[in-house]
Every structure is written in structure tokens, then in C-alpha cells.
C-alpha positions in Angstrom: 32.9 31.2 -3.3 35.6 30.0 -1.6 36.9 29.3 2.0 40.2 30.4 3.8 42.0 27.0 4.0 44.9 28.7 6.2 42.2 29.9 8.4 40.3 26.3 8.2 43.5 24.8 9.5 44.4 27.4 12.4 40.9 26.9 13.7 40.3 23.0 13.7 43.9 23.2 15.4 42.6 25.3 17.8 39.9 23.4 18.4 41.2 20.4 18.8 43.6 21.4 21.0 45.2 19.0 23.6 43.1 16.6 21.7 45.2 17.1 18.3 46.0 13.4 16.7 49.2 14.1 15.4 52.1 16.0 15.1 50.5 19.4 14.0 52.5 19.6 11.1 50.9 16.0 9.3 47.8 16.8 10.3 48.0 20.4 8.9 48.9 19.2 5.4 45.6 17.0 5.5 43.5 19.9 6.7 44.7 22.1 3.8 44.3 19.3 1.4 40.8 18.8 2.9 40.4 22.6 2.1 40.8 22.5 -1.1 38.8 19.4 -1.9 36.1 21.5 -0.5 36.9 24.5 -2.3 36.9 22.4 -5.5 33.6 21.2 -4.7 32.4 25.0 -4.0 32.7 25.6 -7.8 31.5 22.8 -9.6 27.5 22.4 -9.8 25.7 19.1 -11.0 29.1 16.7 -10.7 28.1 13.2 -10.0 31.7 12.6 -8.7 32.2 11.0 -5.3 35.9 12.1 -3.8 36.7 10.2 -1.3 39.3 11.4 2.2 40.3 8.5 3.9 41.1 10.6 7.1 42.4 8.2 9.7 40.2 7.8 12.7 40.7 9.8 15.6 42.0 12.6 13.3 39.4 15.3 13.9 37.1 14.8 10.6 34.1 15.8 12.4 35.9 19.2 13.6 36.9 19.8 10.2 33.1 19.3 8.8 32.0 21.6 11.0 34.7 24.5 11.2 34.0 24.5 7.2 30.6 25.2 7.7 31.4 27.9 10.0 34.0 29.5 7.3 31.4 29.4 4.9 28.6 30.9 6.9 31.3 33.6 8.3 32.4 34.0 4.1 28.8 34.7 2.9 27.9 36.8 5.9 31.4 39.0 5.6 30.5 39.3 2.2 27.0 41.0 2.1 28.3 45.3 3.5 24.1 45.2 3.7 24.5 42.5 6.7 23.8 43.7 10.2 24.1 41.7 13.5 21.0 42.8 14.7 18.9 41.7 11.7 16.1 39.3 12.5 15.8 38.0 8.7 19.0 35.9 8.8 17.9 33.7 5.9 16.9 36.2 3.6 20.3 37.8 4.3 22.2 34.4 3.3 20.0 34.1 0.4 23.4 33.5 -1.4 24.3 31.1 0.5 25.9 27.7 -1.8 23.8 25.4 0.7 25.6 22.0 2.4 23.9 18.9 3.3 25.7 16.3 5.8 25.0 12.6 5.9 25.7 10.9 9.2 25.4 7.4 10.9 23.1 8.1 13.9 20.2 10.3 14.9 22.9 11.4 17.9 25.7 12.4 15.4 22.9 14.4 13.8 21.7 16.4 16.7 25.5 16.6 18.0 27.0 18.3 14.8 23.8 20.6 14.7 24.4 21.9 17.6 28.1 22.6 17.4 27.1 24.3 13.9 25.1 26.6 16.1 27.3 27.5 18.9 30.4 28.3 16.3 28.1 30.6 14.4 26.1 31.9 16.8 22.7 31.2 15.0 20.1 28.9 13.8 21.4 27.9 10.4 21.7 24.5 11.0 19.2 21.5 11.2 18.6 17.6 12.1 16.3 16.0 9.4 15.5 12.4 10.8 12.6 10.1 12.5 12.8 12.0 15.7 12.8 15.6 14.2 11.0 16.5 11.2 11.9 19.8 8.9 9.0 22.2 7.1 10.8 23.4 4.4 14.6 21.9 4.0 15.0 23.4 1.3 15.0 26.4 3.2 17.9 25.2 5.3 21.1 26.5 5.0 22.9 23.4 6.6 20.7 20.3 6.9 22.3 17.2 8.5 20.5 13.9 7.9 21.3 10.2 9.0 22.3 8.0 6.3 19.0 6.1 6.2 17.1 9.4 5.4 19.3 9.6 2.9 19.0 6.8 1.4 15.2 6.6 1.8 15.3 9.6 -0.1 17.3 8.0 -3.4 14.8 4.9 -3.2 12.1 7.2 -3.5 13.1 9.3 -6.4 13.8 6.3 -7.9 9.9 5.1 -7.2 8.6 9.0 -8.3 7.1 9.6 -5.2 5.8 13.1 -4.1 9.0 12.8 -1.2 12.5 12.4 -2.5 16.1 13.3 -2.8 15.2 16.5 -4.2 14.2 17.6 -1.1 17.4 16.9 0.6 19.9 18.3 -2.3 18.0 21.2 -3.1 18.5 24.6 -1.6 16.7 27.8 -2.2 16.2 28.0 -6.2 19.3 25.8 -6.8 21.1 22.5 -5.7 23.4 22.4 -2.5 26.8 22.6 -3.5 28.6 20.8 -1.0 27.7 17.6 0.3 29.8 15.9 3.1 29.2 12.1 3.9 30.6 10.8 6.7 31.8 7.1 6.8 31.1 4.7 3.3 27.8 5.6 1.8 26.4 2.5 -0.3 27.7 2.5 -3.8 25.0 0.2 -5.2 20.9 -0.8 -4.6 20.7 -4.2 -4.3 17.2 -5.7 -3.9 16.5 -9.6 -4.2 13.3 -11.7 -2.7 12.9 -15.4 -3.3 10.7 -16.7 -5.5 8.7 -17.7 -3.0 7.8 -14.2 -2.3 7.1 -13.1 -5.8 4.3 -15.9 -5.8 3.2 -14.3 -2.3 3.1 -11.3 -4.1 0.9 -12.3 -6.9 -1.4 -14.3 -5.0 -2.3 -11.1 -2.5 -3.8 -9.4 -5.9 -7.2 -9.8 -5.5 -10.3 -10.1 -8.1 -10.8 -6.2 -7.5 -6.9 -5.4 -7.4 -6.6 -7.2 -10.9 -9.1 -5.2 -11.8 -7.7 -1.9 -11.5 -4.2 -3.0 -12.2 -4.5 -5.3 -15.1 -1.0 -4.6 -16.6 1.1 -4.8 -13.7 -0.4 -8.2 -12.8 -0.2 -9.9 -16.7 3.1 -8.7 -16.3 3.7 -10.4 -12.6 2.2 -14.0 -13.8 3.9 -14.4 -17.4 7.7 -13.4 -15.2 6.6 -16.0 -12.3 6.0 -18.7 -15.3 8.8 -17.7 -16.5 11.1 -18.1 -13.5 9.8 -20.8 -12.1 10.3 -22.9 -14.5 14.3 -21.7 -15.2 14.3 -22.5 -11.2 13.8 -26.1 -11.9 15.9 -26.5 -14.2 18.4 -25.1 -11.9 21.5 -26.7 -10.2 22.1 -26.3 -6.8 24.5 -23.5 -6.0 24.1 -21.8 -9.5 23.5 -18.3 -10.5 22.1 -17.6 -13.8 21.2 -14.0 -15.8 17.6 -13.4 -17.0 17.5 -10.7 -19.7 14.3 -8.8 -19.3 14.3 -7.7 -22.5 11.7 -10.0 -23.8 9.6 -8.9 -20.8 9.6 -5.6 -22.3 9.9 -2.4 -19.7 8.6 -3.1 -16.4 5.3 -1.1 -15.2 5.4 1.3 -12.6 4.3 -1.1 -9.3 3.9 2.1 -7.5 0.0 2.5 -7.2 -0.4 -1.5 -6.8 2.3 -1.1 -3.5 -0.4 1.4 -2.2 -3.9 -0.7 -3.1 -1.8 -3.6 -1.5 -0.7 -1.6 1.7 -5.1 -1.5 2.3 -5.7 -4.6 2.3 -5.7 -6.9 5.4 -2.8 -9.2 4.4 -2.6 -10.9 7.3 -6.2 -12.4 7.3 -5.8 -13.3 3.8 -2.9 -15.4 4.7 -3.0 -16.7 8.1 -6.4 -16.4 9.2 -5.9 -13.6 12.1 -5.9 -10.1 12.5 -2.1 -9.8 13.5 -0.4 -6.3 13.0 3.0 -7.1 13.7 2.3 -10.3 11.1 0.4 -7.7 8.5 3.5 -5.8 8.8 5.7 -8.6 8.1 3.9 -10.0 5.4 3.5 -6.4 3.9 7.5 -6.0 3.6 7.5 -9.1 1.8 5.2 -8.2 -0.7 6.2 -4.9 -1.0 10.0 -6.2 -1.7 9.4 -8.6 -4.7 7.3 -5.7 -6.0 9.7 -2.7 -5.7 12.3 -5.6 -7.0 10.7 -4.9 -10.7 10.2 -1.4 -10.6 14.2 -1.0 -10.3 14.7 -3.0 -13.2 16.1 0.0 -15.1 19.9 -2.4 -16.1 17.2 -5.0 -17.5 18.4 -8.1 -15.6 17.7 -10.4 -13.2 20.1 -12.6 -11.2 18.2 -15.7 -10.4 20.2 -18.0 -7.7 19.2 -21.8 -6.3 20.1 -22.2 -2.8 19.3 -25.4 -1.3 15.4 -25.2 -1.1 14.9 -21.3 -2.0 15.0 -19.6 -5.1 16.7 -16.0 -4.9 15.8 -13.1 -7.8 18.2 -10.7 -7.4 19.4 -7.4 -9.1 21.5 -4.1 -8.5 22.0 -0.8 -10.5 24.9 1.9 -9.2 23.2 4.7 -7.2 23.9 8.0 -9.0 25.4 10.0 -6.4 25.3 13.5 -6.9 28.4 15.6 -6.1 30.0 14.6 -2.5 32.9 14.1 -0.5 32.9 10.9 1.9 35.1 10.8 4.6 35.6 6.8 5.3 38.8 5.9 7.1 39.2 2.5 5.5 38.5 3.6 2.0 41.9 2.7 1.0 41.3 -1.0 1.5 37.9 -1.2 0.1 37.8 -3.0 -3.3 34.7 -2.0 -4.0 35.6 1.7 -4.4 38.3 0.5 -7.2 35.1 -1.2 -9.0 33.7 2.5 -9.1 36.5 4.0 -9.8 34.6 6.0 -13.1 32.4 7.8 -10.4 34.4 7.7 -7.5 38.0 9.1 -6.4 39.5 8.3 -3.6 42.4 10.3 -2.4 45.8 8.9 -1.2 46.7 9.8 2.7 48.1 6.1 4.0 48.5 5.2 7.6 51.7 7.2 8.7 49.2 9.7 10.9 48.4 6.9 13.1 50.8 4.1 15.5 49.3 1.6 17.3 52.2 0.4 19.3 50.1 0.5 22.3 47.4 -1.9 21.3 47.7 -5.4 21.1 45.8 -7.8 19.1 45.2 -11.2 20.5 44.5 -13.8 18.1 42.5 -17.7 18.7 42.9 -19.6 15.5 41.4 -22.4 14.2 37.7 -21.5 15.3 34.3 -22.7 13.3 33.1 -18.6 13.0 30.8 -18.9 10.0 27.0 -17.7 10.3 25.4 -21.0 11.1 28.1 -22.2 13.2 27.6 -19.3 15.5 24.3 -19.5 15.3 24.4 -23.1 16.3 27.1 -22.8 19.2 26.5 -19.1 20.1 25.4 -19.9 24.0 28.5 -22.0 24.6 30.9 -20.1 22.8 29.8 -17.2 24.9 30.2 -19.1 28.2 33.8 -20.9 27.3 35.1 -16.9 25.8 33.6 -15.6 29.2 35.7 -18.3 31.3 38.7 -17.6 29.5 39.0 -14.0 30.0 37.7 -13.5 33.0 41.6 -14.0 34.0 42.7 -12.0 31.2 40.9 -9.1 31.4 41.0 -6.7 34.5 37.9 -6.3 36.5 37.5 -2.6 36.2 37.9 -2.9 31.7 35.1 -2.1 29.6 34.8 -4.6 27.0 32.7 -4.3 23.7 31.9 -7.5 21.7 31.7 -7.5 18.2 29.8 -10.5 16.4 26.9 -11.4 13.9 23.7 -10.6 14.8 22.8 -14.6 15.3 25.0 -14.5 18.2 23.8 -10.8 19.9 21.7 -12.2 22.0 23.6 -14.7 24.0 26.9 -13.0 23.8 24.2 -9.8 25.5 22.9 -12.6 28.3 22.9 -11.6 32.0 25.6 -13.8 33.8 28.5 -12.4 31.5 28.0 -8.4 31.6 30.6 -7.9 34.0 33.2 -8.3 31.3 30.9 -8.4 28.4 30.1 -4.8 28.8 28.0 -4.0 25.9 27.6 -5.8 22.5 27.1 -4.7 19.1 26.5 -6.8 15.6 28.9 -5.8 12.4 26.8 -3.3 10.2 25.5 -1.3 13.5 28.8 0.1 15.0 30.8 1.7 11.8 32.0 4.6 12.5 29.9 5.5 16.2 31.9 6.7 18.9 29.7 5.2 22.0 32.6 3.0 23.4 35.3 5.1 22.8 36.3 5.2 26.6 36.6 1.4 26.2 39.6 -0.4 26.8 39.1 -3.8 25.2 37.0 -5.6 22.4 36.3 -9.0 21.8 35.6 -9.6 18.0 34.0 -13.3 17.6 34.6 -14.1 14.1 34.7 -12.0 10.5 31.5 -9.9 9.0 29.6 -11.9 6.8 28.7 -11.5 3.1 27.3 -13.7 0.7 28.0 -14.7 -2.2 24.5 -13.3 -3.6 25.7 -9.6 -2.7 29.4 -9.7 -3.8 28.3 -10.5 -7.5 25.9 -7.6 -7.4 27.7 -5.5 -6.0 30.6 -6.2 -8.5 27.5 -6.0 -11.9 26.2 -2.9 -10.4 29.5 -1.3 -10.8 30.2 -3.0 -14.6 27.3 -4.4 -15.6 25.8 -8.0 -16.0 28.0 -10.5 -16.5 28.2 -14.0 -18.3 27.1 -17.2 -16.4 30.4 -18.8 -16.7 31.6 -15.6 -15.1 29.4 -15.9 -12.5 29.7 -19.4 -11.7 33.4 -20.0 -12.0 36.5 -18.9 -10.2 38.8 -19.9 -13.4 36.8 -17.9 -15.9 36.4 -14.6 -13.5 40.5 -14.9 -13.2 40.4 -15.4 -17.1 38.7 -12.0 -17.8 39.9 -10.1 -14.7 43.4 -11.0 -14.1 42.3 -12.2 -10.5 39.0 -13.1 -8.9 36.9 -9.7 -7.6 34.9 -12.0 -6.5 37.0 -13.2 -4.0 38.6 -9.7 -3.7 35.6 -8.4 -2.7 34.8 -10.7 0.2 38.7 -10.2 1.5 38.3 -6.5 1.2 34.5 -6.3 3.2 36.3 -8.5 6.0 39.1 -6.2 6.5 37.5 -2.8 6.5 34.8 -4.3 8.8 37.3 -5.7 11.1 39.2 -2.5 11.0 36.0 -0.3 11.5 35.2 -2.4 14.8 38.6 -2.3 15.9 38.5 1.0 15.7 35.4 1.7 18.0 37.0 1.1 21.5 40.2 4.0 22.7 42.2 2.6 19.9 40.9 5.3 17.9 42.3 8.0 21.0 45.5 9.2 20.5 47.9 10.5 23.3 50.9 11.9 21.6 52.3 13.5 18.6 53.8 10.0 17.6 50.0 9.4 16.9 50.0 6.4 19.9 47.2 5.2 20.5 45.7 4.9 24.3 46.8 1.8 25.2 44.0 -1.4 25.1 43.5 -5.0 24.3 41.7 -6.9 21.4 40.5 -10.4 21.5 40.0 -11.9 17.5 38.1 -15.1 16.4 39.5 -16.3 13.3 39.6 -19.9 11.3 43.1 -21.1 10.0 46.2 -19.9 9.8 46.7 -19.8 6.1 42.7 -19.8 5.0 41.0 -16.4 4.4 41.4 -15.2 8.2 45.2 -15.7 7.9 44.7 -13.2 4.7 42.7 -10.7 6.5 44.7 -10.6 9.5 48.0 -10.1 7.0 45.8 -7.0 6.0 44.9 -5.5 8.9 48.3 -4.9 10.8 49.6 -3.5 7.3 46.5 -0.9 8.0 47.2 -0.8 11.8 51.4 0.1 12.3 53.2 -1.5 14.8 50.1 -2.9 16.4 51.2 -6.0 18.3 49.9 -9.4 17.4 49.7 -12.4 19.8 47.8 -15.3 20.7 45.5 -16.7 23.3 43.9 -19.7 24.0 39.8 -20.6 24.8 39.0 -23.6 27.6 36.6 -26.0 26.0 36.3 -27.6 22.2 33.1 -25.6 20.7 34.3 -23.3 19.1 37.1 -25.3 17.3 37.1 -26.4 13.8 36.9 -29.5 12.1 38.7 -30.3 9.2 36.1 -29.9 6.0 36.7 -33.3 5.1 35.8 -34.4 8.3 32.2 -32.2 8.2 31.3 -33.4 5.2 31.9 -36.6 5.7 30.2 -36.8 8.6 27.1 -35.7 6.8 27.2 -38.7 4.6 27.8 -40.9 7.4 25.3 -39.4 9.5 22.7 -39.4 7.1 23.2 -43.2 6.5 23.3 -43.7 10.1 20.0 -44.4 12.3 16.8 -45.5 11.2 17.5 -45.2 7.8 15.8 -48.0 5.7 18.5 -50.5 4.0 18.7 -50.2 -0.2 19.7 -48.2 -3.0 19.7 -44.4 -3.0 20.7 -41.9 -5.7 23.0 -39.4 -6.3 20.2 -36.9 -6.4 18.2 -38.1 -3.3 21.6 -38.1 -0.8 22.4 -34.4 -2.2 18.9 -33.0 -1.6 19.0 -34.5 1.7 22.2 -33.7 2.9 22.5 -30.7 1.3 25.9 -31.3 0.0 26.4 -29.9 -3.6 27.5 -31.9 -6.5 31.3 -31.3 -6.7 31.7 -32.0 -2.7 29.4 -35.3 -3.3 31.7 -36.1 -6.2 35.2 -35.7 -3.6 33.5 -37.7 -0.7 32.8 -40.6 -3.3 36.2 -40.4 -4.9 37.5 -40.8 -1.0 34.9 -43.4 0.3 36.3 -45.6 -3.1 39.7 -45.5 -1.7 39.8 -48.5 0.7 42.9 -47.2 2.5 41.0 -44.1 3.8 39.3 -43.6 7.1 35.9 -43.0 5.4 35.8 -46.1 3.6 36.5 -48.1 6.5 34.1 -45.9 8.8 31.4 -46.6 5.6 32.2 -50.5 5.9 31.9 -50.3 9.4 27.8 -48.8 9.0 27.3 -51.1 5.8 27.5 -48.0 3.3 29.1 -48.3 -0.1 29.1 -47.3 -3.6 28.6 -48.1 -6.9 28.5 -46.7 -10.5 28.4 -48.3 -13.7 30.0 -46.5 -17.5 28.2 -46.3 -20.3 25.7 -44.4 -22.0 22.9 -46.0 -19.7 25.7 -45.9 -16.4 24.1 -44.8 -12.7 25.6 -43.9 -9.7 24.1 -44.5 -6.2 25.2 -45.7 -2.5 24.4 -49.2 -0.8 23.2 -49.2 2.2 23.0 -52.2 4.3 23.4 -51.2 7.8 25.8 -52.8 10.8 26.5 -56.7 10.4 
């Protein structure tokens, strides 16, 4: 079948209205190419294709979902001359029917596009599938809307063969759905990675009974944990290494032993009380390392050292079945390049949208990485509340934007009447509860580590060699540039741009596609480090927005020079009680957690008797020594203040 795309675009015109983004004539073009996408998708069955519509925000893709459906419904029913209004067996009327499936953020997008669906078509044909609202038979449904968790539930457990799974979210009546619309990014790849502190958790809840009935599954479990722990100590800090599981032969189906474990009182077994929340907590752990070797379908592990913990890690590309996304900031998402066999995504740029009337304020030079936040969180939150509390009117709404580790304070009490509401990146893209807002504050860049951006990069094309993995110069070798690094740039930006984008930025007043005019507040680091790069990247993706700077009262937040931070480790860590004599190489980089290669710089500085640590390291009685030679050693001095 097929829908009238001249008719699709008359009627999400209409019903946008006064509301309409942009001159009608730009946004028309994208409605009929949005059209045909979908008519394209009508007649194919079984693709595994993603195409991706990078709609602009504030653009009406949620009207245009849902006027499709109605075409489609209105197409089927026009279509059967045994139809009657009056008849009370709707769905064995639409028997026909091709069937569409929508993925959303939130339960309350869910419920909302249901019951728009409804009041277009005049009938019961659509349906929320989620926590708050189960469905009998969604098969049975001509348009089921599910959150993206469902969804995703749904592909972890066809992937375990459980009784509930994807199937029952694709398929419709005695074939598969064929249209699927997804609304912002869906994850391109499962990741899963414990430590390997949690596979030996994992191992040791297996009881004398448990091995009993699950004798291969737990052979399997001890000979890997040998295994690993012993390539864990041979390790170097920092390093990420590939484990072929090949020699392992195919992992065992874990699926049963999840369910004898989910019996069992964990939390007796391993703290002494009967604790649910710590059953439940202890559960997830185990249940985690042992789902992490049921995936192993690409045959690899990823095992990383990281200070004190151990990471296994893996990933595999989740085989999405025929879809189109609609993700605003697809066209500066890297990762969707990576995937660029299975995915598409279609060129529409930024001309639909002007943000003349926002401006972007902009505090350099701030210490916004996870643990500094985490560390300074309170303060930062009182010194950003004294600053603005003469920059931003009384009667503004503002959102703040930050990592989770700082929620809480940045949420405290004294500072809601400009602190309006707050939200943490990963748990505001693409939700329009502040969209009356006039102003955001945005305390730092989302971050991802380095753990994640390699797997997401092997899910994509595979495993790759430990040099790779390890070194800048040998993934510019093979790539041409670092992904790595390309990666992390691209994550920052489109999280940035998504949080932006969640205050009355996203409104537009005029057929210039202006923007309602507002304020943003932006935490970065230096000028020319990654935040300068990001920044750079956003006002290409924002037009005309204007950029200028503010300035905090108080030091917190500011940040010191790396030399200077990891110096003052060393110096620190010398400073004190600590008793006088040698100490090695190994013993001050276990302590201090510096790695290697910094340790190596600081040395190569504190050597140089014209530089300010030298003299601070004479001044504390530190110095250092090394001999050449076969039988050479390296290690600091310490003899404490004279």
C-alpha cells in the first residue's frame, strides 16, 4: 500500500497551524520527502535497514508520525467497499492492515501519541505498551507505541531465547509490521561489561546443589575466571587487551542458571542479612557478568585494567529490523557513519532553523570532568547560583543540565528559585517538559569513557588489534584519523545540542525559523582543548546563535594546569607522615595512581633543576635517581624538610 504524501503534507500543515516551524514551503519539501521514506518502507518486508530523518527540532516530527498513521488507517479502511461505519468488528475489518510499531522516550510520549492516534481516526486502533500499561495480545494491535526501554528489553530478550521478546513487538497478525518509526537515536550497539570482581561474585554464589544441576555452565565459569585473572596481572595500568574466546569454545546458555540464582537468598550468602534492596543489588551484579557470556556471539572479550578494577567488556551491533529514526542531531553523530552498512542517514542540514535569538554564554577554563564535579559539586552549585542570580530575571525558568554526580546538589533547596528543575545528560534527549523554559544552565560536557567508545567503534567493525586499541598513532595509521577520538567529540556535541535544545530554543516564532528568544549558560575547560572543539561544532549546528562570555565569583570550579595536578600528586604523596627512604617506580604509581607515561614526564621535569618542581621537591627533601645498565633501577629519595 501506499499513502497520499500530498495529502500527508496538507494535513500536518494544517495541523500545525500557527505553530508551523518554517516557511511552509521548506518544511513542505521535508514532509513529502518524509512521505516517501515511508512509502518506501510500506513495500519492503524483512529489511534490516535503519533510514535515518534528521528533522530539526521544533519541526513537527511527532505531527507527521501521527498524521501517517491516520493516512494509513483512512487508506486501508477506504479500501475495503465491505467496510461500514457502524461495524463493531473494526479489527477484523483491518485485517489487511501493514501494522506500525512506534518507539518513544517516555511512558508520557507514549500515552500522548496514543491518544492523538485515536482522536484523528476516531477509534481504538492504537495502544501504549509499557510498565504502567500492559497489552494482551500486541500482536493484535494495529498501532502499538512502546518506550524505548520496552524496546530494547525486548532485543535483550530474544537474544537470551526467552518465552517474551521482540517478536512480540514486530509482529502483527500473521506477518511482521511493516513500518517502524523510532523517535530520537535508538542504540546502535549492546554493550555489556562487569569487573572481574563480579565474575568471581558470580562464581562463588553457585552453590554445591547449583553446580549440581548446572555442571557445564560452571566448568565453563572457573577455567574463563583462571584464565582472566591471570592475563589481569599481567596487565599494565590503563591497557586494554582482546581475549579470543575461541579456545573457550561456544559459550553455554546461562539462562536457566540466571533463574536457579534469582531463588536463592544472595544477600544472606554474602552479607549476613536478609536485605531486599541489598538482594536486589547483589542479584544485578550477578546476573550482569552472567548475561555478559551468553552475548558472546562476536567471540571476544575486551579485558581493561583501571587502577584497582579489572573491566571484561564486549559489544555486538543490534540487528535492527526495518525502521526509520527521526534523531535531530544525526548528522553530527559519528557513530552513525561507523554503521553506515546498516544505517542511512538522510541529508536535510540546518537551514530550517535560526537561532538569532538565543544566546549562548560561555565560562572557560572550568575543572568539569566526572570526579571533579563530583568532588566540588556543592560549591560549584552555590558560586553558579551567586553569579546568576544577577543575570537571570526573577520571573525565568531555568533548567540545569549536568552529570548525574552533581543532580543532587545542583537540585538542593536554597537555589530553586533560579535552579528551577534539573536533569542529568542521558535522561532529557529529546523530552519536551521544559519547553516553556527560558534559560539553561549546562555545567560541563556528557561523559563517556573510554571503555564504551572502543566498543561502540568494534561493535560496528569488529575486534580490533591491541596496538589499535591502545594507541592514538596506530588508530590514525589504519583509519586516516583517530575514531576514537572522533567518537568522544561527536557524543559531546549531539548531547550538548540535544540539551540545548530542551528549553524554548526549540519554539519557533516566525517563518525565518527564529527561535523564541532565551539564554544559555555553558561550562567548558579551555579555549583550544576538546570544549573549544565542541563549542566550534555546535554554532556550525545552531545558525547565528550568539556566543558570549560570562564570568563565576569564586575559584572552584577553575582549572589547574595538568602539570600542576599531577605534580601536586607527587608532592603530596611525599608530603606528611610519610616515612623517609627509597620508594619505587611501581609503589609511587600504584599509590598515586598516576600511570606510567605521566610518571615518566613528572620525573623528566623534577630532573630539570631550573623547574618549579625540582625546587618545590628540594624544598620537601624529594629527589630522584636511576641508574643504566642491564641491572639499572629507578626510584625517588625521600628525606623530608631540613
Amino acid at each position: 500500500m501506499r499513502i497520499d504524501v500530498q495529502e500527508l503534507r496538507r494535513e500536518t500543515e494544517r495541523e500545525l497551524g500557527n505553530m508551523i516551524a518554517v516557511s511552509p514551503a521548506q518544511l513542505g519539501v521535508q514532509i513529502e520527502r518524509f512521505g516517501n521514506l515511508v512509502n518506501q518502507h510500506l513495500s519492503q518486508i524483512n529489511s534490516s535497514t535503519l533510514d535515518v530523518f534528521p528533522l530539526p527540532t521544533g519541526c513537527g516530527k511527532t505531527t507527521m508520525m501521527i498524521e501517517t498513521c491516520r493516512l494509513i488507517a483512512k487508506t486501508i479502511i477506504e479500501s475495503k467497499s465491505s467496510f461500514s461505519k457502524g461495524s463493531a468488528d473494526l479489527h477484523k475489518e483491518l485485517q489487511f492492515m501493514p501494522g506500525v510499531l512506534i518507539v518513544v522516550r517516555t511512558i508520557r510520549d507514549a500515552d500522548t501519541i496514543v491518544q492523538k492516534i485515536n482522536n484523528l481516526q476516531g477509534n481504538q486502533l492504537a495502544q501504549a505498551w509499557h510498565s504502567e500499561n500492559a497489552v494482551s495480545n500486541p500482536t493484535e494491535v494495529p498501532f502499538l507505541v512502546v518506550t524505548h526501554k520496552k524496546y530494547m528489553l525486548a532485543i535483550e530478550a530474544s537474544q537470551l531465547q526467552a518465552s517474551w521478546n521482540l517478536d512480540q513487538i514486530v509482529n502483527f497478525e500473521m506477518g511482521c509490521r511493516q513500518l517502524t518509526f523510532i523517535d530520537e537515536k535508538i542504540e546502535l550497539s549492546q554493550n555489556c561489561h562487569v569487573t572481574l570482581k563480579a565474575l568471581r561474585l558470580a562464581i562463588s554464589s553457585i552453590d554445591e546443589f547449583g553446580r549440581g544441576l548446572f555442571p557445564t555452565e560452571a566448568t565453563y565459569l572457573d577455567v574463563l575466571l583462571e584464565i582472566l585473572a591471570k592475563k589481569s596481572d599481567g596487565s599494565a595500568d590503563n591497557k586494554h587487551q582482546i581475549v579470543e574466546m575461541a579456545d573457550f569454545g561456544c559459550p553455554p546458555d546461562f539462562s536457566a542458571l540466571i533463574k536457579y540464582l534469582n531463588r536463592q537468598r544472595l544477600d544472606h550468602d554474602f552479607t549476613g542479612r536478609n536485605d531486599i534492596e541489598c538482594r536486589r543489588g547483589a542479584l544485578e551484579i550477578v546476573t550482569e557478568a552472567l548475561k555478559l557470556f551468553g552475548t558472546l556471539k562476536n567471540g571476544y572479550l575486551m579485558l581493561s585494567k583501571t587502577g584497582a578494577d579489572t573491566f571484561l567488556s564486549t559489544s555486538s551491533r543490534i540487528p535492527h529490523r526495518n525502521a526509520i529514526v527521526l534523531d535531530a542531531t544525526a548528522e553530527l553523530d559519528f557513530e552513525y557513519t561507523l554503521h553506515s552498512e546498516h544505517v542511512y542517514v538522510h541529508s536535510i542540514g540546518n537551514e530550517l532553523r535560526n537561532y538569532q535569538n538565543a544566546t549562548l554564554n560561555v565560562n572557560y577554563g572550568n575543572r568539569t570532568g566526572k570526579s571533579s564535579l563530583k568532588d566540588n559539586a556543592a560549591l560549584l552549585a552555590s558560586e553558579l547560583y551567586q553569579s546568576l542570580q544577577t543575570q537571570v530575571q526573577p520571573h525565568c525558568q531555568t533548567l540545569v543540565c549536568c552529570h548525574k554526580v552533581a543532580l543532587n546538589e545542583f537540585a538542593a533547596v536554597p537555589y530553586t528559585d533560579i535552579f528551577t528543575d534539573t536533569a542529568n545528560y542521558g535522561n532529557l534527549d529529546g523530552r519536551n517538559d521544559w519547553s516553556e523554559y527560558d534559560t539553561i544552565l549546562v555545567a560541563g560536557l556528557s561523559h563517556r569513557d573510554e571503555i564504551s567508545l572502543r566498543l561502540a567503534y568494534m561493535a560496528a567493525l569488529g575486534p580490533q588489534t591491541e596496538e589499535w586499541l591502545n594507541s592514538q598513532y596506530d588508530r590514525v595509521q589504519v583509519d586516516g584519523h583517530d575514531p576514537i577520538a572522533k567518537l568522544k567529540l561527536s557524543a559531546n556535541v549531539t548531547s550538548l545540542v540535544q540539551a540545548l535544545n530542551r528549553i524554548r530554543i526549540r519554539r519557533i516564532i516566525d517563518e525565518e525559523g527564529n527561535c523564541a528568544p532565551c539564554n544559555a549558560y555553558l561550562l567548558l575547560g579551555a579555549k583550544t582543548g576538546q570544549g573549544g572543539e565542541v563549542l566550534k561544532q555546535v554554532i556550525s549546528a545552531m545558525p547565528n546563535i550568539v556566543v558570549s562570555e560570562f564570568e563565576i565569583d569564586g575559584q572552584a570550579t577553575k582549572r589547574k594546569p595538568k602539570t600542576q595536578n599531577r605534580n601536586r600528586k607527587l608532592l603530596d604523596f611525599f608530603s606528611g607522615t610519610r616515612l623517609y627512604g627509597k620508594y619505587s617506580i611501581a609503589e609511587v604509581t600504584s599509590e598515586t595512581r598516576l600511570s606510567s607515561s605521566t610518571l615518566k614526564r613528572i620525573i623528566r621535569d623534577l630532573n630539570n633543576n631550573a623547574s618549579e618542581l625540582s625546587q618545590a621537591a628540594t624544598a620537601i627533601g624529594l629527589s630522584h635517581f636511576s641508574s643504566t645498565g642491564r641491572s639499572g633501577s629507578s626510584y625517588f629519595q625521600y628525606e623530608g624538610q631540613q
